[in-house]
SEVEX-967338 format. One record per residue (C-alpha): x, y, z. Coordinates in steps of 0.5 Angstrom, whole numbers, plus 500, padded with zeros to 3 digits. Layout:
N
XYZ ...
//
This chain:
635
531135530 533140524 527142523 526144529 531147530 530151524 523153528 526156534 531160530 526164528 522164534 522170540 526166544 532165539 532172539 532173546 538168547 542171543 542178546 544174553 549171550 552178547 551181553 555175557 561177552 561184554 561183561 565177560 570180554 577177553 577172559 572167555 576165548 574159547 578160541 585160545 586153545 586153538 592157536 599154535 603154542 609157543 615156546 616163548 612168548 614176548 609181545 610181537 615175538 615168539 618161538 614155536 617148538 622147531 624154532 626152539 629145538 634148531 637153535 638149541 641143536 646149534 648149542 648143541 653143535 657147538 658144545 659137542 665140538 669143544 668137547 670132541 664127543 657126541 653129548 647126550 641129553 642126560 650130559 646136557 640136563 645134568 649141566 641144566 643147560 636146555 633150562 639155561 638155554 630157555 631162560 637166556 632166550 626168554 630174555 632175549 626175546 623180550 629184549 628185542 620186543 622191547 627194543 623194537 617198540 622203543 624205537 631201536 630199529 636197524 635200517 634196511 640197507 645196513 642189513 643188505 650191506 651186512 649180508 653183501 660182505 659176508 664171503 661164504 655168499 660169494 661165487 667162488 669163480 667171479 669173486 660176487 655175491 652169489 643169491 644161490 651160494 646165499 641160499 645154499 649156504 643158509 640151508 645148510 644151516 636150517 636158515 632162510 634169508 628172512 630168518 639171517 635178515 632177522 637175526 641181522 637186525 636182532 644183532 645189530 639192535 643188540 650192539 648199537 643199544 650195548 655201544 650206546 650204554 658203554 660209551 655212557 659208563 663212567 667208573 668212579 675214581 675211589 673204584 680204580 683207587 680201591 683196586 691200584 691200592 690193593 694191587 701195590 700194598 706191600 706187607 711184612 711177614 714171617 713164617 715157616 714150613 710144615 712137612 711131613 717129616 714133622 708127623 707120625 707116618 700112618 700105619 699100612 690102612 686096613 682093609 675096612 679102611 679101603 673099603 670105607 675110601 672106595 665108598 667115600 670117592 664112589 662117584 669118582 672111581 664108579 666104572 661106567 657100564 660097557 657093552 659087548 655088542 655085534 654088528 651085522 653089516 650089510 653094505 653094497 657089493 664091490 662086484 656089483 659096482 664093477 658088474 657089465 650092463 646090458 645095451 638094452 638097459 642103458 638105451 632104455 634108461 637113456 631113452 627115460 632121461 635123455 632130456 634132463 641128459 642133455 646140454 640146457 641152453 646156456 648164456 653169457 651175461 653180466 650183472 650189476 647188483 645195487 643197493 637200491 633202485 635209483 642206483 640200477 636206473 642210472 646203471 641201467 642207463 648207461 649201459 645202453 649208452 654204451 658203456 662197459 659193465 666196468 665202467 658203469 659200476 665202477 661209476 656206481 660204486 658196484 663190481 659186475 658180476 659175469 657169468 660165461 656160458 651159465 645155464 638158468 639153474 646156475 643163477 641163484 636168483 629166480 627172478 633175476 634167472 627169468 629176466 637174463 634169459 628172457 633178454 635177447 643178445 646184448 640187451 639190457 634188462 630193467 632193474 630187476 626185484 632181486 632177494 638182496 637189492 636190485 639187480 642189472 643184466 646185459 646179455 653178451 652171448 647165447 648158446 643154444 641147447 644141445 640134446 643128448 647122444 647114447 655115447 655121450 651119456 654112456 658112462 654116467 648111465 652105466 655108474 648110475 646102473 651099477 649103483 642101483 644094483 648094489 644097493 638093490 643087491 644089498 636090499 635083496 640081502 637085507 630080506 633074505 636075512 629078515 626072512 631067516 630070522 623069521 624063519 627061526 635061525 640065529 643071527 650068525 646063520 641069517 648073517 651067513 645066509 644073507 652075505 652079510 658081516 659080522 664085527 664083533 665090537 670091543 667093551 664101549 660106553 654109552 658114548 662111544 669110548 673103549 676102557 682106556 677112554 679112546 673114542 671107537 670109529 662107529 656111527 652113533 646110531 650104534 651106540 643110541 640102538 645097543 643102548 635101547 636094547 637088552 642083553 641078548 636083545 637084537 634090532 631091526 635093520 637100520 637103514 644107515 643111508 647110502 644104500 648101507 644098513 645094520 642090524 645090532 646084538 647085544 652079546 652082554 653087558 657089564 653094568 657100572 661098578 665099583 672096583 673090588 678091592 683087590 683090583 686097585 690095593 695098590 693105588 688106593 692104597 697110595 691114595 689113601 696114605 697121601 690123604 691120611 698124610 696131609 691130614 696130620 699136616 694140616 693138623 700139627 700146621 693148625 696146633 703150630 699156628 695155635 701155639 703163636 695165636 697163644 702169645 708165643 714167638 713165632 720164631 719159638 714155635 719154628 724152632 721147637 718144630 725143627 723148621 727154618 724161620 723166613 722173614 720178609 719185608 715189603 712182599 708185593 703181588 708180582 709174579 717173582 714174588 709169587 715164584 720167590 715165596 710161593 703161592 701158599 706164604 702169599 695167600 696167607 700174608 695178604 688173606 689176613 689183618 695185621 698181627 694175625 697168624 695163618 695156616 695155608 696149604 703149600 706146595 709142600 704141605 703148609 705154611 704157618 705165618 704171621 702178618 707183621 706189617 701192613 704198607 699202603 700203596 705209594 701214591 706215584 705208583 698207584 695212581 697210574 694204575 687206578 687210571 687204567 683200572 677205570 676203563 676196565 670197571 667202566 666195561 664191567 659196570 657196561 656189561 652189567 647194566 646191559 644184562 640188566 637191560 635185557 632183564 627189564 626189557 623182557 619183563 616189560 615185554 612180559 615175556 614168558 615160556 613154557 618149560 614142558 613144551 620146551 622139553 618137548 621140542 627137545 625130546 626130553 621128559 616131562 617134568 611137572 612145570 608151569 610157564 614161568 615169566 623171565 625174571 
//
């Protein structure tokens, strides 16, 4: 077959299939690439940026952090899908994406030393000890995050392109004058008016309701009065030893252990040093210089507008910075380096003093081995617990007699939700690892034994399950009965208000109809918005009053049942009073018309990025299901 081939790789017709297929191409041209498939997928595309999967799904766990914190509670995926938040969440970053692309391409692009500048002033990146930027507290900081300095530096300047193009927008707006006219003219209107009280002591009170009459309420407010499902769940808990912690370690075994590290054991070489960290590499030269003129790291940086940053006894591992780490300690004492290459700007050093290593000794290490010892035992001791009760499982005992031949403990958990809340809705103190594994099981269901970390482990038993359900009858007759009264109660209200207020829609006086209704009648001229007018009338009168035209009737609930009024005056706003006000009114429409014209902004930029994501592969990196989609382009 080779060899056959080779044969026709060098006949006429080889040739000639080649030309067809070159010539295929460029009729063809992009719309055959039968390298597409072969990429990474991209959760959103938008020109030069993109998102993959792990990019989506870390900044989708910061939202979710942060949701989590305002509402004080573990919130799960259905929580977050119920509210479309991951939808939501895709569609604003699609935007965003597409905006920065476009804003790049458009010329918008932050310089470098604004970014260096930015990130020099934030405090968590600062040594605690010398009050200076610290590149290893930078790092750190940034892991704890799931963020690398280029990602930060990204961001930087994704922020201030965002800020720089909205200011610029903003400082642009000017809001039509007729705009604060039409607000102050509303805000300052006065009317005049009448009206009266509808309460309950002018209907029929209802008759005790029946029990179909409950029933039929219960299924009316199922979603409200639904009872989530519980769970009655058992812990097997195998955690370490107190005694093991406290338990004596042979000589042998502390010399053998010390003999294996005592090299990582002992004190590294350490240096006394000084930096000076510039914005650029002019800036370090003139630094650099002077400090081999002799003057003081102070002195030098004071001249440069820099603040040196001294380290006093500090070993290679304690300087963040590798680069600058290897010229420090490649440096003899009360030298001075070249400028050095550093992650942010470039940095000085002057070494002042060196220390040299010091080996370890049995005695000075004794305690730390011994605590690392006794730790490995209990968690080897808690292992070795944790297989004896896998075993006896295995064997065919129950979960109590394995729990008991192991050692371990059993707790017995109250009723708890799904998220972790007991009936009367208090939070249960347990990891949520529990509650996601009770949930994956059903009744009677055990788990494997789950490695909880720090050497602890568990395993679950679902003992039994109390499904959602509505309440019978029985349990909630008196508050629903309560309920239901207080329903059928204002309900008569707003019906004998809407009779009354059809009587005055009639042709009768207002004042008739009050009267004939046994209420007291309030008439009231120039009535404002303010708050004492609002607290005078109440909320219900002053909704009715300026909801309607003039000569028009209202029935407007109350804090008391409802209000039956009539508007018997419009007042426009005094011209001295609500000129000022429109004014100030501008400003604040300016900010909105800003605000629009900016999301509006966002929206262009990204559909002239053409800017598009993948909704399954977005649910995907979040661990959701599928749901039938297609890549929709952000609108």
């Amino acid at each position: 077959m080779i060899t056959a081939f080779r044969a026709f790789s060098r006949s006429k017709w080889a040739a000639a299939l080649l030309v067809l297929i070159a010539i295929s191409f460029v009729i063809v041209g992009a719309r055959m690439d039968v390298f597409s498939n072969l990429g990474p997928k991209h959760v959103i595309d938008a020109g030069s940026r993109s998102m993959n999967e792990a990019e989506f799904r870390a900044a989708f766990d910061r939202v979710r952090a942060n949701i989590q914190e305002q509402a004080g509670r573990p919130v799960t995926n259905e929580d977050l899908v119920a509210e479309n938040i991951p939808g939501r969440f895709l569609e604003s970053q699609t935007q965003q994406l597409g905006f920065l692309n476009w804003a790049w391409e458009a010329g918008i692009r932050p310089g470098k030393e604004l970014i260096v500048k930015q990130i020099r002033q934030i405090p968590a990146f600062f040594n605690q000890v010398t009050g200076q930027f610290d590149q290893q507290a930078y790092e750190s900081a940034l892991a704890q995050q799931n963020l690398t300095p280029a990602m930060l530096e990204q961001d930087l300047r994704d922020q201030y392109a965002t800020e720089h193009f909205g200011a610029a927008l903003q400082a642009g707006v000017r809001a039509p004058r007729i705009y604060g006219a039409v607000l102050a003219g509303q805000a300052f209107e006065t009317r005049d008016g009448r009206w009266f009280q509808v309460t309950d002591s002018m209907i029929e009170r209802p008759a005790a309701p029946t029990d179909a009459q409950l029933n039929a309420f219960i299924q009316e407010n199922a979603a409200r009065l639904r009872s989530p499902e519980f769970r009655m769940v058992s812990v097997v808990l195998f955690s370490p030893d107190a005694a093991t912690r406290t338990a004596a370690i042979s000589d042998d075994r502390i010399r053998e252990r010390f003999e294996f590290k005592k090299d990582s054991l002992g004190r590294p070489e350490t240096r006394t040093f000084v930096t000076l960290t510039a914005p650029n590499r002019e800036t370090a030269q003139r630094i650099a210089a002077a400090l081999r003129a002799g003057q003081s790291p102070a002195d030098a940086g004071r001249a440069n507008n820099v603040r040196p940053a001294e380290f006093a006894g500090s070993p290679r591992t304690a300087v963040g910075d590798p680069a600058v780490a290897a010229a420090v300690f490649g440096l003899q004492k009360d030298q001075v380096s070249d400028p050095i290459q550093a992650g942010v700007g470039f940095a000085v050093a002057k070494v002042t003093d060196i220390q040299a290593p010091q080996p370890a000794t049995l005695d000075s290490a004794r305690e730390q081995i011994v605590q690392e010892l006794r730790e490995e035992d209990a968690k080897g001791a808690t292992y070795e617990s944790v297989q004896k009760f896998e075993k006896a499982r295995q064997d065919g005992k129950t979960l109590a007699d394995a729990a008991r031949e192991a050692g371990a403990r059993i707790v017995d958990l109250p009723p708890v939700t799904q998220d972790g809340r007991l009936p009367n809705g208090q939070p249960l103190n347990a990891p949520e690892q529990v509650f996601s594994t009770a949930w994956g099981l059903t009744k009677g269901g055990e788990s494997d034994v789950i490695d909880a970390g720090q050497g602890q482990y568990f395993a679950v038993r679902v003992n039994d399950i109390r499904p959602a359900a509505l309440p019978k009858l029985d349990e909630v007759r008196a508050p629903l009965t309560q309920e239901w009264t207080r329903r059928e109660v204002l309900r008569r209200v707003s019906a004998k208000a809407e009779e009354l207020a059809g009587q005055v829609r009639g042709g009768q006086d207002i004042a008739a109809v009050a009267r004939s209704a046994g209420a007291a009648l309030v008439s009231r001229q120039r009535v404002g918005r303010d708050r004492a007018t609002q607290e005078a009338v109440g909320q219900g009168a002053l909704q009715g009053l300026f909801g309607q035209a003039k000569g028009q009737v209202f029935a407007q609930p109350s804090d008391t049942g409802y209000v039956v009024g009539r508007v018997d005056q419009v007042h426009a706003a005094e011209p001295s009073v609500a000129g000022p006000a429109a004014e100030a009114a501008r400003s604040r429409i300016a900010q909105d018309l800003a605000q629009g014209l900016t999301e509006s902004a966002f929206t262009a930029g990204a559909a002239r990025s053409k800017a598009k994501n993948d909704p399954v592969l977005a649910r995907q990196a979040l661990g959701l299901p599928d749901q039938p989609a297609t890549p929709a382009p952000a609108q």
